[in-house]
PDB file of N, CA, C and O in Angstrom, chain B, residues numbered from 101:
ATOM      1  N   UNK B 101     137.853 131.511 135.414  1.00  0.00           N
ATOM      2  CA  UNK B 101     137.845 130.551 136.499  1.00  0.00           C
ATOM      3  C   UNK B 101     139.040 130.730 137.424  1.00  0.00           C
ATOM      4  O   UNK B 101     138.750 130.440 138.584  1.00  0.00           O
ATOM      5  N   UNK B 102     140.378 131.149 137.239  1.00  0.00           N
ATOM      6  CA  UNK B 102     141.501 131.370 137.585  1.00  0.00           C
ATOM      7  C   UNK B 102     140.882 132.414 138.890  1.00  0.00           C
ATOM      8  O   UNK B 102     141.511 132.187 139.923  1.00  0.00           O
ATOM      9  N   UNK B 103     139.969 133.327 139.043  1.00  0.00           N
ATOM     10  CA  UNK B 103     139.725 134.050 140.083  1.00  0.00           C
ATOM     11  C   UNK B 103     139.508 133.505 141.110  1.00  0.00           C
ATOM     12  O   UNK B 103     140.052 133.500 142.214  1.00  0.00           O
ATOM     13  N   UNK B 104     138.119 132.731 140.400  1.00  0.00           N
ATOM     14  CA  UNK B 104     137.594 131.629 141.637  1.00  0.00           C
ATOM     15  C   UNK B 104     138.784 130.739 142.659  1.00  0.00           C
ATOM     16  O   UNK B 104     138.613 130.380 143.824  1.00  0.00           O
ATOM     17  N   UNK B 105     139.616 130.602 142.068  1.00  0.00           N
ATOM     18  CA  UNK B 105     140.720 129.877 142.548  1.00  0.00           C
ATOM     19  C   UNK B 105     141.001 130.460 143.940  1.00  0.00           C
ATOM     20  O   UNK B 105     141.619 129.828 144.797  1.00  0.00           O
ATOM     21  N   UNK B 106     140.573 131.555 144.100  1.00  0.00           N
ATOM     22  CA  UNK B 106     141.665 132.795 144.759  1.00  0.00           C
ATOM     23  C   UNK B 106     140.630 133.034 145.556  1.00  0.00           C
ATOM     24  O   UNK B 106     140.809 132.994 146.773  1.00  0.00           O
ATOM     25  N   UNK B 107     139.636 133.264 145.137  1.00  0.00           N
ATOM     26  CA  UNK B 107     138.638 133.623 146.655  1.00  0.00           C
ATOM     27  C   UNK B 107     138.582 132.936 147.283  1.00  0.00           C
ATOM     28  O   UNK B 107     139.038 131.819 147.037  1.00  0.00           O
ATOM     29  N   UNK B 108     137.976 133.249 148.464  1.00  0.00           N
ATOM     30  CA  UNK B 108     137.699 132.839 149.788  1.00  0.00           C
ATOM     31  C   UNK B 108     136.506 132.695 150.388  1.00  0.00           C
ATOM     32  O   UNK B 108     136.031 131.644 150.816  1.00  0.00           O
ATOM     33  N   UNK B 109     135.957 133.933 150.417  1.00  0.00           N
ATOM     34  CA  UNK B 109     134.733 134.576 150.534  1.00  0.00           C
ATOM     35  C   UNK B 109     133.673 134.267 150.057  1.00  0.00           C
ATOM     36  O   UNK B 109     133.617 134.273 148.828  1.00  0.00           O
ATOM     37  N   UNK B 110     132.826 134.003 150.590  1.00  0.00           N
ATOM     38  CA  UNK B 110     131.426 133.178 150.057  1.00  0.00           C
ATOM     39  C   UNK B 110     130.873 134.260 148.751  1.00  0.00           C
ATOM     40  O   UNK B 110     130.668 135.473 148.792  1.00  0.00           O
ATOM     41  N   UNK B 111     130.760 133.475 147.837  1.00  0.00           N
ATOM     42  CA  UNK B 111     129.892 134.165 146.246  1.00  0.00           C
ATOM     43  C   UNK B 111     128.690 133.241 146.083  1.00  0.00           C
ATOM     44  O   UNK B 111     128.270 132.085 146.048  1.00  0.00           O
ATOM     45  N   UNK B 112     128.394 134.703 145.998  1.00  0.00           N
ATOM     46  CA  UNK B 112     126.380 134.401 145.399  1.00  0.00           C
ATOM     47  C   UNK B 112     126.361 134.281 144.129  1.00  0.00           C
ATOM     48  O   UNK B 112     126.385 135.439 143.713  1.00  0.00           O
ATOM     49  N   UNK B 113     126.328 133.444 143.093  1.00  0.00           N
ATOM     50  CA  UNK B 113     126.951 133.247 141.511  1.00  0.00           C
ATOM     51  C   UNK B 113     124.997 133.305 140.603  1.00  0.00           C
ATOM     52  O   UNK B 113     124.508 132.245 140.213  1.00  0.00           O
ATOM     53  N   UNK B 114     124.473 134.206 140.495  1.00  0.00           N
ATOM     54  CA  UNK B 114     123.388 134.163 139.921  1.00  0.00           C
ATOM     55  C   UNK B 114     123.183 134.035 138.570  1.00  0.00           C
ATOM     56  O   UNK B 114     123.974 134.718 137.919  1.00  0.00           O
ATOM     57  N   UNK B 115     122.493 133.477 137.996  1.00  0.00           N
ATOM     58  CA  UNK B 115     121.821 133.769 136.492  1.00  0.00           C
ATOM     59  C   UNK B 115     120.391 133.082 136.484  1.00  0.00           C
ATOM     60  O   UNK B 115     119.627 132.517 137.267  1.00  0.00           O
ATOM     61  N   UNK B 116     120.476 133.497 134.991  1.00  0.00           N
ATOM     62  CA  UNK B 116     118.548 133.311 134.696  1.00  0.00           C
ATOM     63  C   UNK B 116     118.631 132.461 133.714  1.00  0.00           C
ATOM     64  O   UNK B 116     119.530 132.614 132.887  1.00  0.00           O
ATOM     65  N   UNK B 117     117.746 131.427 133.600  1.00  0.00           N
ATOM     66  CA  UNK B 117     117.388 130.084 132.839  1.00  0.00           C
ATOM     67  C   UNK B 117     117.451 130.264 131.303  1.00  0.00           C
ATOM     68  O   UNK B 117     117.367 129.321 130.516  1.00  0.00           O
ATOM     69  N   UNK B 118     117.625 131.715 130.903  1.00  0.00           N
ATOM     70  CA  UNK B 118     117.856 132.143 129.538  1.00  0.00           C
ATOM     71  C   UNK B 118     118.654 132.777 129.545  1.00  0.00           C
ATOM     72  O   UNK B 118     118.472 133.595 128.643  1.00  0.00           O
ATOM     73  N   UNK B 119     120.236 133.102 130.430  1.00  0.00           N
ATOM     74  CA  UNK B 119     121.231 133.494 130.481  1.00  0.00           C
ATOM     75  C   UNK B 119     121.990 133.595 129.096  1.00  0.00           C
ATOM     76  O   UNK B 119     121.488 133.043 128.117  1.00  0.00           O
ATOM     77  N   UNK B 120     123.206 134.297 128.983  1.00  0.00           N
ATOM     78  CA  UNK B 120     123.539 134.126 127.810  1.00  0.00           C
ATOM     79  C   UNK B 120     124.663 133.136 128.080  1.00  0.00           C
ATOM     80  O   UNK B 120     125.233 132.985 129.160  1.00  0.00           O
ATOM     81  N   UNK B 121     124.984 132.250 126.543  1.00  0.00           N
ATOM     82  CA  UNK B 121     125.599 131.205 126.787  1.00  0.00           C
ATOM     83  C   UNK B 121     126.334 130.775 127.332  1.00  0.00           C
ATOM     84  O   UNK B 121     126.184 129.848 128.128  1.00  0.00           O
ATOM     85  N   UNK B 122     127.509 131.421 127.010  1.00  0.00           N
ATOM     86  CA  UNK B 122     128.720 131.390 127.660  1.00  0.00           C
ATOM     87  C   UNK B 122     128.425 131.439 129.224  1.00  0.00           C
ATOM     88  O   UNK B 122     129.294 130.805 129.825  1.00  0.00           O
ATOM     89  N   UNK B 123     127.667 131.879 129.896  1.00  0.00           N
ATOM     90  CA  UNK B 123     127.527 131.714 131.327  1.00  0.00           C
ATOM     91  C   UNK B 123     126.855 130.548 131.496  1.00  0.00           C
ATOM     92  O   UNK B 123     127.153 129.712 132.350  1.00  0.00           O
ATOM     93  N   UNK B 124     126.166 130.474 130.900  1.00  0.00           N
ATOM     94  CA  UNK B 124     125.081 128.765 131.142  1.00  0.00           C
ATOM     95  C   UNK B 124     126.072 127.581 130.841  1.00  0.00           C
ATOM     96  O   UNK B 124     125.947 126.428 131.254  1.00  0.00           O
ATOM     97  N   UNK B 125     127.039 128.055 130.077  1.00  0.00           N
ATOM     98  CA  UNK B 125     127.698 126.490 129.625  1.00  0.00           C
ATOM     99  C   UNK B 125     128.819 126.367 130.936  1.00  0.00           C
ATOM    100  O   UNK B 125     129.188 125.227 131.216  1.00  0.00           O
ATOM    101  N   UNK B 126     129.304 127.391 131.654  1.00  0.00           N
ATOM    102  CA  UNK B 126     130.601 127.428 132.565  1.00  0.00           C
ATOM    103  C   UNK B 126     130.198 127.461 133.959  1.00  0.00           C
ATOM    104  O   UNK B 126     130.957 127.641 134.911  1.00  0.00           O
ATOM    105  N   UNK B 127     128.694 127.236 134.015  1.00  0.00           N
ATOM    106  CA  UNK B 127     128.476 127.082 135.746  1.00  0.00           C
ATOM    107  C   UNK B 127     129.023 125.662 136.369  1.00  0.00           C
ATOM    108  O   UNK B 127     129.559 125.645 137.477  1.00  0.00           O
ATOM    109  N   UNK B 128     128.838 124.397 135.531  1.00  0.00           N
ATOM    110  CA  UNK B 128     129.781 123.548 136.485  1.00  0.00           C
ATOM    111  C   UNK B 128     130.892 123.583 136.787  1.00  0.00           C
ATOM    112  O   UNK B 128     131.229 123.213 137.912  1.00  0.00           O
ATOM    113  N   UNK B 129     131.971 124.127 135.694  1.00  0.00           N
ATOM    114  CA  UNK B 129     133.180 124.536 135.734  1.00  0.00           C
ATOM    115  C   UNK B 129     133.278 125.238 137.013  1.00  0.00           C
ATOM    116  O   UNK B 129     133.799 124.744 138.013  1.00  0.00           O
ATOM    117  N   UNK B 130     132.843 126.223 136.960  1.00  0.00           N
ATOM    118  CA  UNK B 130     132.725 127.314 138.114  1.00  0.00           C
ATOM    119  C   UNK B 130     132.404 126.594 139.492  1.00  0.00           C
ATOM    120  O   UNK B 130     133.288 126.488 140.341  1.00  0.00           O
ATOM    121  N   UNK B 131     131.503 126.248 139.637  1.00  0.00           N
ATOM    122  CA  UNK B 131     130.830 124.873 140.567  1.00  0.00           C
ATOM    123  C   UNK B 131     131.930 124.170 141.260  1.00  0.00           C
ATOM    124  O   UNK B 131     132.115 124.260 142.473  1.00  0.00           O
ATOM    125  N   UNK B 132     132.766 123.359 140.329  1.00  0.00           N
ATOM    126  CA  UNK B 132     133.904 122.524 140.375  1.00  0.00           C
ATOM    127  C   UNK B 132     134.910 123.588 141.054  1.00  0.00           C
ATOM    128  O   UNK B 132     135.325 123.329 142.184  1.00  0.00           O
ATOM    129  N   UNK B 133     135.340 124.838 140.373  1.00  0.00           N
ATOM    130  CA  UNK B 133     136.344 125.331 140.763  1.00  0.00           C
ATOM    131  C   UNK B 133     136.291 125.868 141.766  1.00  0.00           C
ATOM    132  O   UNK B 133     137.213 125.709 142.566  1.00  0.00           O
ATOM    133  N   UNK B 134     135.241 126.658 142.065  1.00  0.00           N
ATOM    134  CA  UNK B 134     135.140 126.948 143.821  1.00  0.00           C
ATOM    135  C   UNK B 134     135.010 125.821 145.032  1.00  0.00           C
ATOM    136  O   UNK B 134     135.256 126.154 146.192  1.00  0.00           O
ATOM    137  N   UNK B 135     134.694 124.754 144.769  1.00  0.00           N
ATOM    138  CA  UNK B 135     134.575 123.171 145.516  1.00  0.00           C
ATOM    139  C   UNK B 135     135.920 122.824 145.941  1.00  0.00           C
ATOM    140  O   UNK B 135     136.334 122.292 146.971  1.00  0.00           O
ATOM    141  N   UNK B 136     136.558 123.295 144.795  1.00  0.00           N
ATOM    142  CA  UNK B 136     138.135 122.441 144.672  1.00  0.00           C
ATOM    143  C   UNK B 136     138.992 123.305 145.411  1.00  0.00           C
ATOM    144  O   UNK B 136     140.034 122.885 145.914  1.00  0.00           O
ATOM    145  N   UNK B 137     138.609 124.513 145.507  1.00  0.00           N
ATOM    146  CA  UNK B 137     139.333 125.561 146.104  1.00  0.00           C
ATOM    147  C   UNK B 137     138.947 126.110 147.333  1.00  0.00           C
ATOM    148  O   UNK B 137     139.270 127.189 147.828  1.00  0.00           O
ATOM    149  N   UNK B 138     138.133 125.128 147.810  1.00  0.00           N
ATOM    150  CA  UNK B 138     137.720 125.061 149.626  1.00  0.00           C
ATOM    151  C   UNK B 138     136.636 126.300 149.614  1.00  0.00           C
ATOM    152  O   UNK B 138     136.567 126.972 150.643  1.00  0.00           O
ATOM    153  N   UNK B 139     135.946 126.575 148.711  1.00  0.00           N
ATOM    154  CA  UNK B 139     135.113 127.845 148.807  1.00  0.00           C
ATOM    155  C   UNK B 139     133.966 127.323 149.298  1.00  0.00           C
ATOM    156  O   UNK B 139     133.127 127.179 148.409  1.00  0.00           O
ATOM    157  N   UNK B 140     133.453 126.839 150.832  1.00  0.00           N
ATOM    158  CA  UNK B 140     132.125 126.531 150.885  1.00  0.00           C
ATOM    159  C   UNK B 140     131.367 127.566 151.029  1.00  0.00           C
ATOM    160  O   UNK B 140     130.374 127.322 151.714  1.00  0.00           O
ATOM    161  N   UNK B 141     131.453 128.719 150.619  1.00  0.00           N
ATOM    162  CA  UNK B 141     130.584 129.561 150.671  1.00  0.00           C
ATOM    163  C   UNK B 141     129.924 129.849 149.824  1.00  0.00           C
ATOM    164  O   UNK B 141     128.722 130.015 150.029  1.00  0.00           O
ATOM    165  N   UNK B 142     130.403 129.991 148.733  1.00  0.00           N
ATOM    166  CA  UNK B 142     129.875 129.535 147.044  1.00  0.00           C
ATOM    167  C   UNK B 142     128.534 128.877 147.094  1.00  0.00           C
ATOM    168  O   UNK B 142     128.230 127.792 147.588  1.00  0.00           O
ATOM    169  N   UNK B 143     127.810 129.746 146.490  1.00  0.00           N
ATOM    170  CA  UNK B 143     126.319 128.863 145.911  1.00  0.00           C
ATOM    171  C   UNK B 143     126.108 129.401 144.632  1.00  0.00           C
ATOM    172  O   UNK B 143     126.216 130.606 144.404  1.00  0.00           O
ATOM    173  N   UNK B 144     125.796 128.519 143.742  1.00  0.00           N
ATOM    174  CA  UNK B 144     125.301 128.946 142.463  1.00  0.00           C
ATOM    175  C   UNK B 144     123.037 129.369 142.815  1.00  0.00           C
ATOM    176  O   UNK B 144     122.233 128.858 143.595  1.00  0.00           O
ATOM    177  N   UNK B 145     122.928 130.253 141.975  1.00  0.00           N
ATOM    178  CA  UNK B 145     121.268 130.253 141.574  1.00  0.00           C
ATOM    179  C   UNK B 145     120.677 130.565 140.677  1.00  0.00           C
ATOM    180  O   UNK B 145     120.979 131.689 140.275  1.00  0.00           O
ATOM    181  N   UNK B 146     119.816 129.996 140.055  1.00  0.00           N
ATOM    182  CA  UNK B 146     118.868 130.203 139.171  1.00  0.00           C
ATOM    183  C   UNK B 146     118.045 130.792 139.031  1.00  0.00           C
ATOM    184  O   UNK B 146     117.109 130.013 138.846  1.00  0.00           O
ATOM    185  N   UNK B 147     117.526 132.297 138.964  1.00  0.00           N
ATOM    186  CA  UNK B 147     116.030 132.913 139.458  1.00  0.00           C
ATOM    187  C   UNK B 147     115.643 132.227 138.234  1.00  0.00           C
ATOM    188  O   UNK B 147     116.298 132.419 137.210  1.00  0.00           O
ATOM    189  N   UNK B 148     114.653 131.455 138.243  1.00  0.00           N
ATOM    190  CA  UNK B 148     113.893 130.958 137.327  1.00  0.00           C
ATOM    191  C   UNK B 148     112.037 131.962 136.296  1.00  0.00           C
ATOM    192  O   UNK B 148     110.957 132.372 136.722  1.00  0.00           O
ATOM    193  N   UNK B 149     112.629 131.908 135.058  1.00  0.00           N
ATOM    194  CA  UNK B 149     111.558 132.630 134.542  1.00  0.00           C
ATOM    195  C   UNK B 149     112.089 134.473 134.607  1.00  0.00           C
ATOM    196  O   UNK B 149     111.564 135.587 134.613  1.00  0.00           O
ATOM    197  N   UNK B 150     113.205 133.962 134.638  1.00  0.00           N
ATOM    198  CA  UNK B 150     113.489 135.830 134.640  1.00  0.00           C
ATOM    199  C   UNK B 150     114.343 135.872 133.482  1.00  0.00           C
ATOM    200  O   UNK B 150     114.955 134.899 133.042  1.00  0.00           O
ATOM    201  N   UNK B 151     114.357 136.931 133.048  1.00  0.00           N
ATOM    202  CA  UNK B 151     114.889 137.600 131.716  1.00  0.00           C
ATOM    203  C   UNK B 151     116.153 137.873 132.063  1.00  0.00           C
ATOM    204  O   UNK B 151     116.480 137.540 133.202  1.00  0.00           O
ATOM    205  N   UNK B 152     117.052 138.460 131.289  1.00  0.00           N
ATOM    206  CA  UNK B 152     119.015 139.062 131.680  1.00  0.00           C
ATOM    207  C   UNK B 152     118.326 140.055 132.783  1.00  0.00           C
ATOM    208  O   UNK B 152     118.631 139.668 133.911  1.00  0.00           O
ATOM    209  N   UNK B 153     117.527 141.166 132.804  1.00  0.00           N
ATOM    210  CA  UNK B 153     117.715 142.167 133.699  1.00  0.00           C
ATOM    211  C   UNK B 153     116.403 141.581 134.549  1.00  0.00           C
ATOM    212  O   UNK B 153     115.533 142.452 134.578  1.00  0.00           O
ATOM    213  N   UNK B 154     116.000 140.373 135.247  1.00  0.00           N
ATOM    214  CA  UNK B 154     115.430 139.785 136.274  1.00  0.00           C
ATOM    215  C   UNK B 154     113.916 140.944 136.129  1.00  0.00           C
ATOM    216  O   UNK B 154     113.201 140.876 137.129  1.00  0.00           O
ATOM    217  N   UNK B 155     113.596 141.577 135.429  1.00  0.00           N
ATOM    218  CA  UNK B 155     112.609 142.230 134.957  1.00  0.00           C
ATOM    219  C   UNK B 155     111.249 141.465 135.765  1.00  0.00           C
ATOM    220  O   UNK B 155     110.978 140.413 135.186  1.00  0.00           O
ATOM    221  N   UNK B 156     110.431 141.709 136.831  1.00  0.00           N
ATOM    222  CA  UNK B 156     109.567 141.438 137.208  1.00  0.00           C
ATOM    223  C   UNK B 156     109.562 140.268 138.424  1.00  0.00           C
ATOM    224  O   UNK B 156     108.603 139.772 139.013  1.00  0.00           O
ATOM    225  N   UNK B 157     111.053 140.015 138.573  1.00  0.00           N
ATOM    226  CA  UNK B 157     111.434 139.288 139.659  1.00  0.00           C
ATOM    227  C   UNK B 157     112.071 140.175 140.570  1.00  0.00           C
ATOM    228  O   UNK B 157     112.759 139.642 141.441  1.00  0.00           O
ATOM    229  N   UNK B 158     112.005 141.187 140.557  1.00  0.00           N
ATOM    230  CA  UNK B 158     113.109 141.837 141.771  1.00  0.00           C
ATOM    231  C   UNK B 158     112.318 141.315 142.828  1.00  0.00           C
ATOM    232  O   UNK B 158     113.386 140.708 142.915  1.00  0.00           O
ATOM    233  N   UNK B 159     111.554 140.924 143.719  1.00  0.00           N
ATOM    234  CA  UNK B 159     110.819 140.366 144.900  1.00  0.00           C
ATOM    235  C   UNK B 159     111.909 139.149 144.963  1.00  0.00           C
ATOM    236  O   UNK B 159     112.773 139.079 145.837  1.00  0.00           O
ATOM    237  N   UNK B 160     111.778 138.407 144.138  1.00  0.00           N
ATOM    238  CA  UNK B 160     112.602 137.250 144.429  1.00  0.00           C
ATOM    239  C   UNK B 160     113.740 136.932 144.451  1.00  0.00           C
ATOM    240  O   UNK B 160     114.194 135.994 145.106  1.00  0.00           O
ATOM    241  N   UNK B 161     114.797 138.204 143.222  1.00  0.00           N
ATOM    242  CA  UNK B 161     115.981 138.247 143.383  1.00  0.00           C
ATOM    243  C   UNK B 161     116.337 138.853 145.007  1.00  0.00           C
ATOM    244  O   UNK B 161     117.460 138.598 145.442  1.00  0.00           O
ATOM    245  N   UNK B 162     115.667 139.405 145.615  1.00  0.00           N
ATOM    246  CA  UNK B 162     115.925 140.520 146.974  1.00  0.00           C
ATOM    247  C   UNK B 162     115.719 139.214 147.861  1.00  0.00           C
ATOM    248  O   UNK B 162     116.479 139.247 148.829  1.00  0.00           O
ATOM    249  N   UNK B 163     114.810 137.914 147.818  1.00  0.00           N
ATOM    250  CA  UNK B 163     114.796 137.106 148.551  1.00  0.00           C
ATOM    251  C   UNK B 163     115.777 136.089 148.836  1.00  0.00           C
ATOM    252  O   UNK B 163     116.121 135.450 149.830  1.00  0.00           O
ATOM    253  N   UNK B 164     116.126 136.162 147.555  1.00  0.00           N
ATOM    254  CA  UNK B 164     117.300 135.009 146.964  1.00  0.00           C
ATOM    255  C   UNK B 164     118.566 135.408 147.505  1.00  0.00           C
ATOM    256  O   UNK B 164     119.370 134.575 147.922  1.00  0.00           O
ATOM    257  N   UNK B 165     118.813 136.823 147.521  1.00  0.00           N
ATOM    258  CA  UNK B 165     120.002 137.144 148.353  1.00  0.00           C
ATOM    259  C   UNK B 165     119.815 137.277 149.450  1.00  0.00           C
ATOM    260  O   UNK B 165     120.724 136.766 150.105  1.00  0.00           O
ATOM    261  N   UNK B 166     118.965 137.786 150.116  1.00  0.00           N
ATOM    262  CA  UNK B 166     118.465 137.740 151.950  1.00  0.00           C
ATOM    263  C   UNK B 166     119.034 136.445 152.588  1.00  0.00           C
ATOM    264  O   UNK B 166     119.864 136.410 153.496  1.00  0.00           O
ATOM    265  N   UNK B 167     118.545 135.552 152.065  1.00  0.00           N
ATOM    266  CA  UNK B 167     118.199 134.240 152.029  1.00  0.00           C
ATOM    267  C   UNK B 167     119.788 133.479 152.103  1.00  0.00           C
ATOM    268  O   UNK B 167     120.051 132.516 152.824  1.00  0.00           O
ATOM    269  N   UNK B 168     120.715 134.145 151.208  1.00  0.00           N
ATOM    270  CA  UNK B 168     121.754 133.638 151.096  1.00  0.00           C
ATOM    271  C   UNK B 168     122.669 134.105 152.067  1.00  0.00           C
ATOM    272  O   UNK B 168     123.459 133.350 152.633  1.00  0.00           O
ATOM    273  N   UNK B 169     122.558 135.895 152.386  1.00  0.00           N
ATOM    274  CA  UNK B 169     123.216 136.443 153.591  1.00  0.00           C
ATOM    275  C   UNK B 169     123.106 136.166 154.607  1.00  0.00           C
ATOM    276  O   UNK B 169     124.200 136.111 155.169  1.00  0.00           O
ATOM    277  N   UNK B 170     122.089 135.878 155.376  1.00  0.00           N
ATOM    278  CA  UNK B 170     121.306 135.380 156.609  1.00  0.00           C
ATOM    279  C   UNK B 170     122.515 134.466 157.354  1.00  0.00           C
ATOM    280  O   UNK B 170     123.039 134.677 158.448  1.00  0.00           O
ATOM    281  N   UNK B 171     122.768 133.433 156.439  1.00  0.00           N
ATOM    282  CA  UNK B 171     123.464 132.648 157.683  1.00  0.00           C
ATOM    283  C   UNK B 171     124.682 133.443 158.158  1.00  0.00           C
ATOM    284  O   UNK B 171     124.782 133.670 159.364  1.00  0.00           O
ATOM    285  N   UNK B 172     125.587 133.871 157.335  1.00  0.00           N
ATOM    286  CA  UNK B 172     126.436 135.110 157.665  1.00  0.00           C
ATOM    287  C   UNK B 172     126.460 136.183 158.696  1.00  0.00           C
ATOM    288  O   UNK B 172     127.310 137.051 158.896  1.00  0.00           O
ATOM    289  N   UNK B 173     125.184 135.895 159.389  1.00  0.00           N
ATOM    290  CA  UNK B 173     125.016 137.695 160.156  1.00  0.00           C
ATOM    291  C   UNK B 173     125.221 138.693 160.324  1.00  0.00           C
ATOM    292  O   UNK B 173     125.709 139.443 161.169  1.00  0.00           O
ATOM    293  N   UNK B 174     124.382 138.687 158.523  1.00  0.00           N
ATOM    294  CA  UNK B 174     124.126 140.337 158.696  1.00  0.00           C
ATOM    295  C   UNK B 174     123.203 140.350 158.420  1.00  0.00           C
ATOM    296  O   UNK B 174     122.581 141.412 158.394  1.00  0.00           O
TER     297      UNK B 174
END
């Protein structure tokens, strides 16, 4: 979390609804710590129904980031 502190730069923070633990238990933390540290660029996401390697979602992971770059212009 100590990183998060330090960025600036908008992060795309992804995982999948069967993530492994340790990441599923530290997204509010994470949440909190980029909030607190003026990061409005920060979004957490969920591809939902996808496995660790998003196996049969790449359509939606490719949307999910489009989606997130866009306002940015590029």
């Amino acid at each position: 979390m100590q990183s998060l502190k330090k960025i600036k730069t908008p992060v795309l923070d992804l995982s999948v609804r069967d993530d492994l633990p340790g990441v599923l238990e530290t997204n509010t933390l994470k949440a909190e710590t980029a909030k607190a540290a003026g990061n409005a660029g920060y979004r957490q996401v969920q591809i939902q129904g996808a496995n660790l390697f998003l196996a049969g979602k790449e359509d939606e992971l490719v949307e999910t980031v489009a989606g997130w770059i866009e306002p940015f212009g590029t």
